[in-house]
N, C-alpha and C positions, 0 to 999 in steps of 0.2 A: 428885643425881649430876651430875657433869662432864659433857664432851663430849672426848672426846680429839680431835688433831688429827693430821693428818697430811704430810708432802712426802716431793718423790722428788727425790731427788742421781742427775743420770749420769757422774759421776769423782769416785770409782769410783758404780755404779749402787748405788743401795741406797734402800730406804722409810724412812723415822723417823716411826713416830710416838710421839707423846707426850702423855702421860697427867695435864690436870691434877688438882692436889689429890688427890694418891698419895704413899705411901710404901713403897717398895721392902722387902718382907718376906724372909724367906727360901727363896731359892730359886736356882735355878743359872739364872749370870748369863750363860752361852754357851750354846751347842747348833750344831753344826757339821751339815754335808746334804751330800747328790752332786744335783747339778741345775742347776736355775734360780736357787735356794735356794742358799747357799752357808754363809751359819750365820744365827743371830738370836741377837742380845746384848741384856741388858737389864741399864742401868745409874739410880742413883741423879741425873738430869742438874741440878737443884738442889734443897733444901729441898724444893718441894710439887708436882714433876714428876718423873715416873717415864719413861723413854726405853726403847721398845725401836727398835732397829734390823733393817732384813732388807737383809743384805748378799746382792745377785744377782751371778750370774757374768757373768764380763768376757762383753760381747757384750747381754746382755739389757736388753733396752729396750721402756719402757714411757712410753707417752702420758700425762703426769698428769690429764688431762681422764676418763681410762679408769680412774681406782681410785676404789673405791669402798671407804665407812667408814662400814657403818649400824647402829644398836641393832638387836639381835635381836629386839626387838617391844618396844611402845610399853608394855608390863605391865612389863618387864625392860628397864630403861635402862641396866644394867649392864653387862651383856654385846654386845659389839662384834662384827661380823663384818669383817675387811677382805677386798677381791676386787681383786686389780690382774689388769689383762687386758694380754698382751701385745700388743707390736706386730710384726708379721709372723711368722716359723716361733717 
């Protein structure tokens, strides 16, 4: 198994992260939210990298020192959690 990676863009605020040694399957490549959360795209970003995006709402902001991207247990390297914690309200 890979290790995905992660950054945080603040114009416009959004996560990426990205998936090495993936191939984008079938599945719906947006999903739009009311919130913090504004949608998550997931696009094909080349050949052996799979991108999803979490576009936040204007105003939200987030410490990249504060997300976090860890296997769901050392048995299941597959399975990702990410956790970004806001900064202030």
């Amino acid at each position: 198994p890979s290790q995905p990676h992660f950054f945080y863009l603040s114009q416009p605020p959004r996560i990426v992260v990205d998936l090495p040694t993936t191939k984008l399957g079938y599945v719906s490549t947006q999903k739009n939210y009311s919130g913090a959360i504004t949608s998550i795209r997931v696009s094909q970003f080349d050949t052996d990298i799979t991108r999803i995006v979490i576009d936040l709402a204007p105003g939200t902001i987030f410490n990249p020192n504060h997300i976090q991207l860890k296997a769901l247990s050392r048995k299941n390297p597959t399975r990702w959690i990410l956790r970004p914690f806001p900064v202030g309200n």
